[in-house]
KETIVO-593862 format. One record per residue (C-alpha): residue in one letter; chain; x, y, z. Coordinates in Angstrom, 2 decimals. Last residue first. Example, Ala and Ser with C-alpha at 12.3 -4.5 7.8 and 13.67 -1.06 7.14 Angstrom:
<nodes>
<node resn="S" chain="A" x="13.67" y="-1.06" z="7.14"/>
<node resn="A" chain="A" x="12.30" y="-4.50" z="7.80"/>
</nodes>
This chain:
<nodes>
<node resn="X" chain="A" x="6.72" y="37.31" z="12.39"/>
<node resn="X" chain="A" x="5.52" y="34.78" z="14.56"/>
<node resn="X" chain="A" x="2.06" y="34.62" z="14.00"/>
<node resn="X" chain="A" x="0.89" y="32.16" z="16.10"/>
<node resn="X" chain="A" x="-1.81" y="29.27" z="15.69"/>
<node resn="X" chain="A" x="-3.62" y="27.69" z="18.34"/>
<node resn="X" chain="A" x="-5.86" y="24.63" z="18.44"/>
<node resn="X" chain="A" x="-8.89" y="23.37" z="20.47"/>
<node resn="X" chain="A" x="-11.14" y="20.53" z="20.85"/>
<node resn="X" chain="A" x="-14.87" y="20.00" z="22.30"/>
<node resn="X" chain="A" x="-16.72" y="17.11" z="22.16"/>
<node resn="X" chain="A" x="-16.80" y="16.57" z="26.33"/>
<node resn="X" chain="A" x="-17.24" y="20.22" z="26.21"/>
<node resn="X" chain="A" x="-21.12" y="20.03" z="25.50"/>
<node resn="X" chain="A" x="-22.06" y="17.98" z="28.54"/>
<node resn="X" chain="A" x="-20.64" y="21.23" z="30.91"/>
<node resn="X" chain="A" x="-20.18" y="20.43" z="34.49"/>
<node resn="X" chain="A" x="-18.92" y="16.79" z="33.98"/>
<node resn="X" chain="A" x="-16.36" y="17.95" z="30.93"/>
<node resn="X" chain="A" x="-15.58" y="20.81" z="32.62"/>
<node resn="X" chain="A" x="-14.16" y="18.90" z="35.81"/>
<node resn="X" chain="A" x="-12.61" y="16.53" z="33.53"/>
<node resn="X" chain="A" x="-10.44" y="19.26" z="31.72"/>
<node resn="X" chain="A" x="-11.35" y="19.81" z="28.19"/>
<node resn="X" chain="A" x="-9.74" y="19.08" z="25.37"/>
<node resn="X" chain="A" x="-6.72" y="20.80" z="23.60"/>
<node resn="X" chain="A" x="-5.09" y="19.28" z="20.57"/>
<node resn="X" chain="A" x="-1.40" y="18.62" z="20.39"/>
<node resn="X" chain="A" x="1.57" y="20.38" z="18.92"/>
<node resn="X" chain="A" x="1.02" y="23.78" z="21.18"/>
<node resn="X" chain="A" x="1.63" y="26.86" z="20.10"/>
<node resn="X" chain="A" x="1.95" y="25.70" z="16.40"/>
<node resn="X" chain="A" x="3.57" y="28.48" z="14.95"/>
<node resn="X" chain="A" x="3.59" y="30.78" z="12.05"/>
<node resn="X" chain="A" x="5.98" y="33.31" z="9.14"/>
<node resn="X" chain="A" x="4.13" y="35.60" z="6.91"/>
<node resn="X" chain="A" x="5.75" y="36.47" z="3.90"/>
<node resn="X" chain="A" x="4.33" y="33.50" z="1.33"/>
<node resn="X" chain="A" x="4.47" y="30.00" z="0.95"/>
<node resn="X" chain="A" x="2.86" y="27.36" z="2.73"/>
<node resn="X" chain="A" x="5.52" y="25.78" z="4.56"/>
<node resn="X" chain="A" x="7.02" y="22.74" z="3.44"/>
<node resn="X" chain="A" x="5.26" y="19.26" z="5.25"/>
<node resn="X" chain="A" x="5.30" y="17.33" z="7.99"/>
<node resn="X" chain="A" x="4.91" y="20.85" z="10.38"/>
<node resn="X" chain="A" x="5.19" y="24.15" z="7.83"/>
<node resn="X" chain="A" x="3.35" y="25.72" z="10.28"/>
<node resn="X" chain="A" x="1.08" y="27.00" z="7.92"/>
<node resn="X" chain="A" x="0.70" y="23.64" z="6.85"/>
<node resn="X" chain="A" x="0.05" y="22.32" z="10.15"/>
<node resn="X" chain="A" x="-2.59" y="24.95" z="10.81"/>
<node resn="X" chain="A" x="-4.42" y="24.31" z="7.86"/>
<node resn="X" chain="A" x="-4.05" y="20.55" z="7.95"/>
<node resn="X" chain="A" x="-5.47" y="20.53" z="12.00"/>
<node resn="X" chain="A" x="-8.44" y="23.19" z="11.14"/>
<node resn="X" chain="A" x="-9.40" y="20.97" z="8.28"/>
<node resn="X" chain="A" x="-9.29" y="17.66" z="10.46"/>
<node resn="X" chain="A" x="-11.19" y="19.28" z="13.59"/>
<node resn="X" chain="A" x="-14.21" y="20.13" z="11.10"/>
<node resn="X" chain="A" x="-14.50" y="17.20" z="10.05"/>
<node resn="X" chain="A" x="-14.17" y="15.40" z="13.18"/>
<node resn="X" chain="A" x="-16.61" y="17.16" z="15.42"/>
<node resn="X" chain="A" x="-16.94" y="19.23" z="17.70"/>
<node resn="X" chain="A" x="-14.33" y="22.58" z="16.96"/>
<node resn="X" chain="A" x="-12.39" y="25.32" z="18.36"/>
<node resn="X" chain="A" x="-9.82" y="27.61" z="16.72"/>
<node resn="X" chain="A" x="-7.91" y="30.09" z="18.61"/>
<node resn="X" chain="A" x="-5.65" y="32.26" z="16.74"/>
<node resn="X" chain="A" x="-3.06" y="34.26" z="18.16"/>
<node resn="X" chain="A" x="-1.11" y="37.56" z="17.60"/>
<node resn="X" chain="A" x="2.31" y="37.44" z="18.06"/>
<node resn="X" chain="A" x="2.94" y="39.64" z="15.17"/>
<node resn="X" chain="A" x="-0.06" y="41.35" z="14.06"/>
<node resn="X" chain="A" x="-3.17" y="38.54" z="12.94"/>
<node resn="X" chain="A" x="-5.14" y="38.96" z="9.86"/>
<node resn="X" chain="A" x="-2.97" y="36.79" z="7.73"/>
<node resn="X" chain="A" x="-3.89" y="33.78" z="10.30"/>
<node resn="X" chain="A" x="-7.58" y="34.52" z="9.62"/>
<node resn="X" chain="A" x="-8.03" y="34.98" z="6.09"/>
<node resn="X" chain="A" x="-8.01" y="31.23" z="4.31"/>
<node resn="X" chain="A" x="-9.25" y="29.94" z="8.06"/>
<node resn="X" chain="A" x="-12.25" y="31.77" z="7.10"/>
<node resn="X" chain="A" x="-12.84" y="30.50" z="3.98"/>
<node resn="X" chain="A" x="-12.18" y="27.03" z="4.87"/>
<node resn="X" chain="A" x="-14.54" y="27.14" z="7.85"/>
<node resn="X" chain="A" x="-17.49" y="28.68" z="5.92"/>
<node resn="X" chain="A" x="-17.05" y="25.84" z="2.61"/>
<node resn="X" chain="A" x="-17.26" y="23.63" z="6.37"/>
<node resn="X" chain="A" x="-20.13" y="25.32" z="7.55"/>
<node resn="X" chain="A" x="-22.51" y="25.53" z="4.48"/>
<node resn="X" chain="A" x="-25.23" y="26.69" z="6.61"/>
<node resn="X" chain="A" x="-27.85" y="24.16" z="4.98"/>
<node resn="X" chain="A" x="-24.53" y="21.19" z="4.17"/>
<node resn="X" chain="A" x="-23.68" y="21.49" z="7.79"/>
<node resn="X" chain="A" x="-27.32" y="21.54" z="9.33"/>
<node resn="X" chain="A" x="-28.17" y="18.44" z="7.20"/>
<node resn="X" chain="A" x="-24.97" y="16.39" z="8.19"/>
<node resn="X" chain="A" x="-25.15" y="17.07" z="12.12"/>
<node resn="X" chain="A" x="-28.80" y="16.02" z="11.78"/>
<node resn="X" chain="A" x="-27.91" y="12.88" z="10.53"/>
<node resn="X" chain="A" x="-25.19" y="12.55" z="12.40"/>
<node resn="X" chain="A" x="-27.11" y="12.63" z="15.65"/>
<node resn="X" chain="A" x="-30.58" y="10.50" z="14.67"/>
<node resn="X" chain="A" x="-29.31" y="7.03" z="16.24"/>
<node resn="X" chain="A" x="-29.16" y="9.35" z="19.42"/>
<node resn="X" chain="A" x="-26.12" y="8.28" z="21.13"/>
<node resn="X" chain="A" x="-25.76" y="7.07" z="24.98"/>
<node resn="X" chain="A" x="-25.49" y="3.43" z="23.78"/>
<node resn="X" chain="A" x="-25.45" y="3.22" z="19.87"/>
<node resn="X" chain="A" x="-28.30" y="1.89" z="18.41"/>
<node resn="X" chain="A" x="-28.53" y="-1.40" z="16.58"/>
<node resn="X" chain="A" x="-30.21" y="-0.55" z="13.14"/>
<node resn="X" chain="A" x="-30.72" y="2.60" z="12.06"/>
<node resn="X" chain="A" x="-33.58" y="2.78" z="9.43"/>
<node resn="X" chain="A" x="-36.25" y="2.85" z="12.47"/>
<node resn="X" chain="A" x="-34.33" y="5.94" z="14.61"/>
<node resn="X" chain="A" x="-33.75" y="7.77" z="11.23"/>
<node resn="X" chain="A" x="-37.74" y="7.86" z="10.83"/>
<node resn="X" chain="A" x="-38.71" y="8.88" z="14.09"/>
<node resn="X" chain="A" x="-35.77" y="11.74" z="14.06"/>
<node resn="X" chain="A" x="-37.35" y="12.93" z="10.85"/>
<node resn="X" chain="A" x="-40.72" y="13.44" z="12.10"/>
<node resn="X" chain="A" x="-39.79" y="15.15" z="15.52"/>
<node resn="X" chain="A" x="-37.80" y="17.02" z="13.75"/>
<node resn="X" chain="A" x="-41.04" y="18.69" z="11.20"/>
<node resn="X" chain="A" x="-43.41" y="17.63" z="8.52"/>
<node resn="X" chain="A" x="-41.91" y="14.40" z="7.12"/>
<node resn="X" chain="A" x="-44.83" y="12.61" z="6.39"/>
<node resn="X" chain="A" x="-45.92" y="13.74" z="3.28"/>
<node resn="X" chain="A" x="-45.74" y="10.11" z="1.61"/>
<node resn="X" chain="A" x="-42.89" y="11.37" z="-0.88"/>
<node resn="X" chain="A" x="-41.34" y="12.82" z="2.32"/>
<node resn="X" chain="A" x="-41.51" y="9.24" z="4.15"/>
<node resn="X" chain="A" x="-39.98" y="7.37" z="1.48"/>
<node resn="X" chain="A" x="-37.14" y="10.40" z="0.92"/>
<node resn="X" chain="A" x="-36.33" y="9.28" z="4.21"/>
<node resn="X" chain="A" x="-36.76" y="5.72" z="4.28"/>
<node resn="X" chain="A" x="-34.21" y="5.62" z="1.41"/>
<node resn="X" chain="A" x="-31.58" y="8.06" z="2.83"/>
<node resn="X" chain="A" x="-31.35" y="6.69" z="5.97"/>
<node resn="X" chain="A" x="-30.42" y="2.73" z="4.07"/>
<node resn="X" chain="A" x="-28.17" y="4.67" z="2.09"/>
<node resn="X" chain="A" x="-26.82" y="6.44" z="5.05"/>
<node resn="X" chain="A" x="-26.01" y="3.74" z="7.66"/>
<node resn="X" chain="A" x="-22.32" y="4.25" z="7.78"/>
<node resn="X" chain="A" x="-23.22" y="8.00" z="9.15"/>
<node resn="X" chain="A" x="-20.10" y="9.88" z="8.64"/>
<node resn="X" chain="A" x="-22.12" y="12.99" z="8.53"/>
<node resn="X" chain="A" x="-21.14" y="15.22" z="6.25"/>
<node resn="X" chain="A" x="-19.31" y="12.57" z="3.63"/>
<node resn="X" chain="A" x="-22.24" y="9.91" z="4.40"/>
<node resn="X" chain="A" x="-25.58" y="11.34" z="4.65"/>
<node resn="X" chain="A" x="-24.36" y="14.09" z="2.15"/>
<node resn="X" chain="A" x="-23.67" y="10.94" z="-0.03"/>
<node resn="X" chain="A" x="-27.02" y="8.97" z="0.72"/>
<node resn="X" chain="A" x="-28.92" y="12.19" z="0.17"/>
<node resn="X" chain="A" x="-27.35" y="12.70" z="-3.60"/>
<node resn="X" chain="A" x="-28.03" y="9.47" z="-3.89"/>
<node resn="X" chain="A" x="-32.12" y="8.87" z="-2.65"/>
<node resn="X" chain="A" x="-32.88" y="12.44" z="-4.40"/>
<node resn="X" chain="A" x="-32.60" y="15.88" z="-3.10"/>
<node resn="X" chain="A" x="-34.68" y="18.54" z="-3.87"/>
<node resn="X" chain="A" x="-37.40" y="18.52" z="-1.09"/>
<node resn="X" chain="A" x="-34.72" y="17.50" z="1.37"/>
<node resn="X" chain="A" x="-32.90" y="20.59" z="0.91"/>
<node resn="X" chain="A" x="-36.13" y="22.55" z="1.59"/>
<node resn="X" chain="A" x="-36.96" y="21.28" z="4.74"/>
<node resn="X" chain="A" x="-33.46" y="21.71" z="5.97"/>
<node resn="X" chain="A" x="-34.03" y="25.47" z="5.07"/>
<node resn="X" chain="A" x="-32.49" y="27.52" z="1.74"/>
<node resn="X" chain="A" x="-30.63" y="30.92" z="2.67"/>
<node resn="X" chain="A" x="-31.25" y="33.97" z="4.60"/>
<node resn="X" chain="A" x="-33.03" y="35.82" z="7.61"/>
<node resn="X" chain="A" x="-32.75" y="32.50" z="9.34"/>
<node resn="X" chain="A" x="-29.18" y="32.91" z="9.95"/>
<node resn="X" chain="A" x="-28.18" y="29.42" z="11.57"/>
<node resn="X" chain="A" x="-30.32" y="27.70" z="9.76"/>
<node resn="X" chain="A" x="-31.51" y="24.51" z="10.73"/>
<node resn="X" chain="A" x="-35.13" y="24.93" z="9.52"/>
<node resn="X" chain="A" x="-37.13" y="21.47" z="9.58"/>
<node resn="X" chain="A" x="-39.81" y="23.01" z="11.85"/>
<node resn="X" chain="A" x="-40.10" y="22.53" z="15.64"/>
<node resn="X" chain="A" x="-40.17" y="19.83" z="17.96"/>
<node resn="X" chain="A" x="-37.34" y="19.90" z="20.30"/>
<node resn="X" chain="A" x="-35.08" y="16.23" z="20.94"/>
<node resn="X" chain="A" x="-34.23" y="15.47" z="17.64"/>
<node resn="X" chain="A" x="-32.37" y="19.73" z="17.50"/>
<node resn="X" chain="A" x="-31.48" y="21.87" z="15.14"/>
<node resn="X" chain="A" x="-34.81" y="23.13" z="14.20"/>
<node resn="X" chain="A" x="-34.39" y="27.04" z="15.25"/>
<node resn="X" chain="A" x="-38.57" y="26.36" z="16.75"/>
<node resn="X" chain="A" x="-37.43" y="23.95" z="19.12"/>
<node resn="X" chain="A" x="-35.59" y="26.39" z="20.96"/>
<node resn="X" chain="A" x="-32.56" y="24.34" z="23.34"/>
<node resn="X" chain="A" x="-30.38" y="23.42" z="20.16"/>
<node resn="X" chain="A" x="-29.71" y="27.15" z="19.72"/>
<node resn="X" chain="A" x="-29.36" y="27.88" z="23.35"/>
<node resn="X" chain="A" x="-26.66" y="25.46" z="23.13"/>
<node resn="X" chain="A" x="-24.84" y="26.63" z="20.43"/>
<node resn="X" chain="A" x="-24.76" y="24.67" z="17.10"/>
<node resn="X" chain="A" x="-21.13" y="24.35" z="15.52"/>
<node resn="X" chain="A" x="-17.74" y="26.36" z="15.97"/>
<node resn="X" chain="A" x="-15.99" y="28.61" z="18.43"/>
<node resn="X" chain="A" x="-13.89" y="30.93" z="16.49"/>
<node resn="X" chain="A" x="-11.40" y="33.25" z="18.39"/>
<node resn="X" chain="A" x="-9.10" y="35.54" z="16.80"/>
<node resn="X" chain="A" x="-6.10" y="37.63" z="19.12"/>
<node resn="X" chain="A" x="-4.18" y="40.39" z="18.27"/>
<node resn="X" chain="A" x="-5.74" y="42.01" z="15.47"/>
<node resn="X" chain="A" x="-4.67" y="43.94" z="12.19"/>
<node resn="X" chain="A" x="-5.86" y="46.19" z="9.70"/>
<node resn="X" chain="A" x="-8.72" y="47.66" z="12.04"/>
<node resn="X" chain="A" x="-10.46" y="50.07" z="9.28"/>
<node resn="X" chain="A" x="-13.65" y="48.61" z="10.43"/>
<node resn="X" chain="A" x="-14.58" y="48.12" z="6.70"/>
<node resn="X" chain="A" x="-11.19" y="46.12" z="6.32"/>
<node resn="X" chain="A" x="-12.22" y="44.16" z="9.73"/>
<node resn="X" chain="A" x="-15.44" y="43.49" z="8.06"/>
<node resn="X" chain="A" x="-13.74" y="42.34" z="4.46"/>
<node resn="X" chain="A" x="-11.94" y="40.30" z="6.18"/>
<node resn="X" chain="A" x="-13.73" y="38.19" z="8.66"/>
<node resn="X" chain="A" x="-16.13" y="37.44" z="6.07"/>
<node resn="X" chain="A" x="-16.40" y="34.19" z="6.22"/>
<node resn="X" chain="A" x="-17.43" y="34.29" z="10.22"/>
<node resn="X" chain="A" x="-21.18" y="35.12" z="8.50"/>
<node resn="X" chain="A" x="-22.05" y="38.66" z="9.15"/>
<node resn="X" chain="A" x="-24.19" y="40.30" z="11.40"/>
<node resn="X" chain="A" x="-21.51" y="42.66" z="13.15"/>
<node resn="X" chain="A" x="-20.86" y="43.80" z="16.90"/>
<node resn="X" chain="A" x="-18.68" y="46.73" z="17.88"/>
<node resn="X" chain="A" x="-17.01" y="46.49" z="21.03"/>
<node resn="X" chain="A" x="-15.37" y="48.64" z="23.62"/>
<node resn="X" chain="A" x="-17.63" y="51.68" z="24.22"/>
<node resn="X" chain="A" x="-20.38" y="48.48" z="24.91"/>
<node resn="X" chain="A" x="-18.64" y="47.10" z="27.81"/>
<node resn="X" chain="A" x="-21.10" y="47.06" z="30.19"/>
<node resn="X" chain="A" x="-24.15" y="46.39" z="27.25"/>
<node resn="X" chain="A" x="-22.19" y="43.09" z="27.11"/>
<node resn="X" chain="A" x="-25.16" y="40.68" z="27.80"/>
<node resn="X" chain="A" x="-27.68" y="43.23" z="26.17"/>
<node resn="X" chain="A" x="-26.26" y="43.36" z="23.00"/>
<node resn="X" chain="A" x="-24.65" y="39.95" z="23.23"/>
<node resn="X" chain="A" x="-28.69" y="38.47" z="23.48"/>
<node resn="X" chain="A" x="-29.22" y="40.90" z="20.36"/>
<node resn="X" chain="A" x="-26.01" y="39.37" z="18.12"/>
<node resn="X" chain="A" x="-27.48" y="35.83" z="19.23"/>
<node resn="X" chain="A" x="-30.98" y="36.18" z="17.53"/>
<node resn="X" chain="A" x="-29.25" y="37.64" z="14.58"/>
<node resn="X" chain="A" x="-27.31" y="34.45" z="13.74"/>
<node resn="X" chain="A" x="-24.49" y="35.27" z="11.26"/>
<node resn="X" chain="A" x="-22.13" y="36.09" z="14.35"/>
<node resn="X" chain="A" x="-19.34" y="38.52" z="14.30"/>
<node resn="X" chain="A" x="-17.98" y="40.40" z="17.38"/>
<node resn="X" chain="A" x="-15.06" y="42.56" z="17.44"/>
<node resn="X" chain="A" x="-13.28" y="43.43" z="20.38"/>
<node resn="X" chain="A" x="-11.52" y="46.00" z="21.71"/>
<node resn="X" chain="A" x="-8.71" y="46.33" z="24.61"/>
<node resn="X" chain="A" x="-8.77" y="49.84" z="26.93"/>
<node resn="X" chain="A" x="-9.85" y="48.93" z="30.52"/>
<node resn="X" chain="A" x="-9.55" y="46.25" z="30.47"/>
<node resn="X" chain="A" x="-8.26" y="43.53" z="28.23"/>
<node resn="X" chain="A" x="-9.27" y="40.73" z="30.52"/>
<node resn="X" chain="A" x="-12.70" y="41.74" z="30.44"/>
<node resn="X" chain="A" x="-12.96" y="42.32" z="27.37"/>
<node resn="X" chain="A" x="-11.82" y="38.61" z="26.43"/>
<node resn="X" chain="A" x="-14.21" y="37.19" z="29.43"/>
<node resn="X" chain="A" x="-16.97" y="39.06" z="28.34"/>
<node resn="X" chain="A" x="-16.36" y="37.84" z="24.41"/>
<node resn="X" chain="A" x="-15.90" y="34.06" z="26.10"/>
<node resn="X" chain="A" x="-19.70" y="34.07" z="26.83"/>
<node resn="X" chain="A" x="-20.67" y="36.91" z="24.37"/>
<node resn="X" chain="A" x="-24.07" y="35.20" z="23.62"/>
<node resn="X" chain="A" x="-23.13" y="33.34" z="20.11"/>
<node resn="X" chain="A" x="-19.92" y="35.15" z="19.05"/>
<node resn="X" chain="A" x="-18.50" y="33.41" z="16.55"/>
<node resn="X" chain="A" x="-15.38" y="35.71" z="15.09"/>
<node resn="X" chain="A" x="-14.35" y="36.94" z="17.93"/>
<node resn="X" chain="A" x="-12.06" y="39.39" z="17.04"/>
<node resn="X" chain="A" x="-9.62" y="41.34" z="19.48"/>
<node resn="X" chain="A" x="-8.06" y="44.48" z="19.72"/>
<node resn="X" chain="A" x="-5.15" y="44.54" z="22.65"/>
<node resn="X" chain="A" x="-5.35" y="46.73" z="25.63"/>
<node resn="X" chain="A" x="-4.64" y="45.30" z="29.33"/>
<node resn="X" chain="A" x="-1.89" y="43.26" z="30.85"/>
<node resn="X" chain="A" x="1.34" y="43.16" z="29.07"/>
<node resn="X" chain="A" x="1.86" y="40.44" z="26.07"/>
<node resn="X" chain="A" x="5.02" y="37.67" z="26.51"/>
<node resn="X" chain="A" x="2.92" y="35.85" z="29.31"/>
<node resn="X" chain="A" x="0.24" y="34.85" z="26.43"/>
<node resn="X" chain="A" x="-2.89" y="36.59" z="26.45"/>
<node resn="X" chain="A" x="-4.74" y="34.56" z="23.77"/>
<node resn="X" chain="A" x="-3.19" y="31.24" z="24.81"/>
<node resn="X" chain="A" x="-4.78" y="31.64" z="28.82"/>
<node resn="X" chain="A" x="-7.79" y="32.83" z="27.92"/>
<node resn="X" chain="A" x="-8.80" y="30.77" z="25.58"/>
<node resn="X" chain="A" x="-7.38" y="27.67" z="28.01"/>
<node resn="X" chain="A" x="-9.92" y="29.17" z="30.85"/>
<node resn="X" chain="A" x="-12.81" y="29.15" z="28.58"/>
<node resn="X" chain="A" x="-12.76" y="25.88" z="27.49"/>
<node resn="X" chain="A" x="-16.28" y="26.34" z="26.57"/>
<node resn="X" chain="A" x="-18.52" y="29.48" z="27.15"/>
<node resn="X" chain="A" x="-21.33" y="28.03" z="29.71"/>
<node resn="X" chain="A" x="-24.65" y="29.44" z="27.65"/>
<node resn="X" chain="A" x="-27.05" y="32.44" z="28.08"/>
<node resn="X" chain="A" x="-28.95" y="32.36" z="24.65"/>
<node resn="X" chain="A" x="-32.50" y="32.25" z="26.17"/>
<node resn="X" chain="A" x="-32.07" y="34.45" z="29.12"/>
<node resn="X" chain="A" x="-30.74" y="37.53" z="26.39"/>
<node resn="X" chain="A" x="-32.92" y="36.93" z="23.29"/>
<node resn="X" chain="A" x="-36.18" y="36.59" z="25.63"/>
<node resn="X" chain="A" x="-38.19" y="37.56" z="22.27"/>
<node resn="X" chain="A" x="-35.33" y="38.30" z="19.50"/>
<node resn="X" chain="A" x="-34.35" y="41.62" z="18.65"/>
<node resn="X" chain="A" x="-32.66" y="41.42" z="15.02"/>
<node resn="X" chain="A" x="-29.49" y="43.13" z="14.34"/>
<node resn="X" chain="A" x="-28.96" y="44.22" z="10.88"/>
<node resn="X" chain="A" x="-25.25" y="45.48" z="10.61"/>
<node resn="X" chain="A" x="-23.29" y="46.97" z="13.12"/>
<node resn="X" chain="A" x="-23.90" y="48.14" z="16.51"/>
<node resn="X" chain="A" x="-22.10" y="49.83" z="19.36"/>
<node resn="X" chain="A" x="-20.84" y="52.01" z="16.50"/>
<node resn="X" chain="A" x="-16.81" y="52.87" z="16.07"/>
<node resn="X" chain="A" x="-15.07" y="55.52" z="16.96"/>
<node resn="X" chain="A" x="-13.06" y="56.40" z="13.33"/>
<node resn="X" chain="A" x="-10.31" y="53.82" z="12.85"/>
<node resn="X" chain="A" x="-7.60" y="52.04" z="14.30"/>
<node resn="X" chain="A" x="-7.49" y="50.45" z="17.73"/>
<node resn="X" chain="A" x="-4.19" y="49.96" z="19.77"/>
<node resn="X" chain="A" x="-1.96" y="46.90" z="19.24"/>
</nodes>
């Protein structure tokens, strides 16, 4: 697949240079190796290629794309978080007559390849959830163990903040986003001393919130904050990440030339089970084939996880899984 299209900019889109952008979203790229190794199967020769990654973070598994696909592949880097499209500036200012980076949500996967004038690719990589360097700055508000503001968002440029969801919702409609996003079998009982504690203008930032999950919960979980899901549900329903997910994996596979691949990885249950029916029903595996022209594969039947040596060098791919879908034709 060779690149089509005028030469494109080094930058796309409204970029945002964030203080210490570069050291502070440096992060271990997960299951790199297995990326790697189902994007550039043994059918495809060495070098060239255009590639999409559609979640880019700090060009971790971007580098290792490019670098694979010297000296004459192409990538495409989306990410809706600002902060992380100027740490890949600078991380992959070596390859930057290669790639063209975008501020846009991994939703729109379409309509920025169509601006690109790139109608197809040969490999799409999204690598979902919070990064690292995300949960590591206090002030982003992702994380029960940073105090910061109730913010969440992953573009912070845009849309309603954590703070602001809980303003608005009442004792039900927080029990159910406690329970559907979160799978937290505790949520009405969350949801009460919650909106108790926001009513009595206590909840003013994480550390607030994580204090008041940890007394609803009863009997903690060992090695689990009692606070986890219900920060996983809040971020979720601010970005809208699974409405995201099913939007992009709507456009991805058709966005793929033949033999093209795409790599899906996810942390959590909900967001493994959509990419898992999608796939499968592409596939047509338990189940008739979704219809339409374009023919695809499982590449492998079972999820990925990673090896045991990841998993003790790098706490965050203990939760990670991966799939692969092929175009076949």
């Amino acid at each position: 697949m060779t690149w089509v299209g005028q030469a494109q900019e080094w930058s796309s889109g409204p970029v945002m240079t964030a203080e210490g952008s570069a050291a502070t979203f440096s992060h271990a790229p997960v299951l790199l190796d297995e990326i790697l190794e189902f994007l550039f199967s043994p059918a495809r020769p060495p070098g060239g290629g255009t590639f999409c990654d559609a979640t880019l973070g700090g060009g971790g598994h971007a580098r290792a794309i490019l670098e694979r696909s010297a000296p004459d592949g192409r990538l495409v880097g989306l990410d809706r978080d600002p902060q992380a499209l100027s740490a890949a500036r600078d991380n992959l200012a070596s390859f930057a007559d290669r790639i063209t980076l975008v501020h846009a949500p991994f939703s729109r996967i379409g309509a920025v390849l169509q601006e690109l004038a790139v109608p197809a690719v040969d490999g799409i990589l999204a690598d979902l959830g919070v990064s690292s360097p995300q949960l590591d700055r206090g002030e982003r508000g992702f994380s029960f163990q940073k105090e910061g503001p109730l913010d969440m968002r992953m573009d912070q440029t845009a849309g309603e903040t954590a703070a602001e969801l809980l303003a608005r919702l009442d004792e039900r409609a927080l029990t159910s986003l406690l329970r559907d996003f979160g799978e937290e079998r505790h949520a009405a009982r969350i949801a009460r001393d919650v909106l108790a504690a926001r009513d009595r203008g206590e909840l003013q930032g994480t550390g607030a919130l994580a204090a008041v999950v940890a007394r609803a919960v009863p009997g903690h979980e060992r090695h689990k904050n009692p606070a986890t899901r219900t920060f996983q549900a809040l971020r979720i329903v601010v970005n809208r990440e699974l409405d995201e997910l099913t939007s992009f994996l709507e456009q991805a596979p058709g966005l793929l030339a033949v033999g093209g691949r795409l790599c899906v990885i996810t942390f959590h249950s909900l967001e493994d089970r959509i990419v898992k029916r999608r796939f499968r029903a592409l596939a047509g595996v338990g189940g008739p084939r979704i219809e339409g022209p374009l023919v695809y594969a499982l590449v492998v039947k079972r999820v990925i996880i990673a090896a045991d040596a990841e998993r003790d060098r790098n706490p965050r791919s203990r939760s990670a899984k991966l799939r692969v879908l092929e175009r076949l034709s």
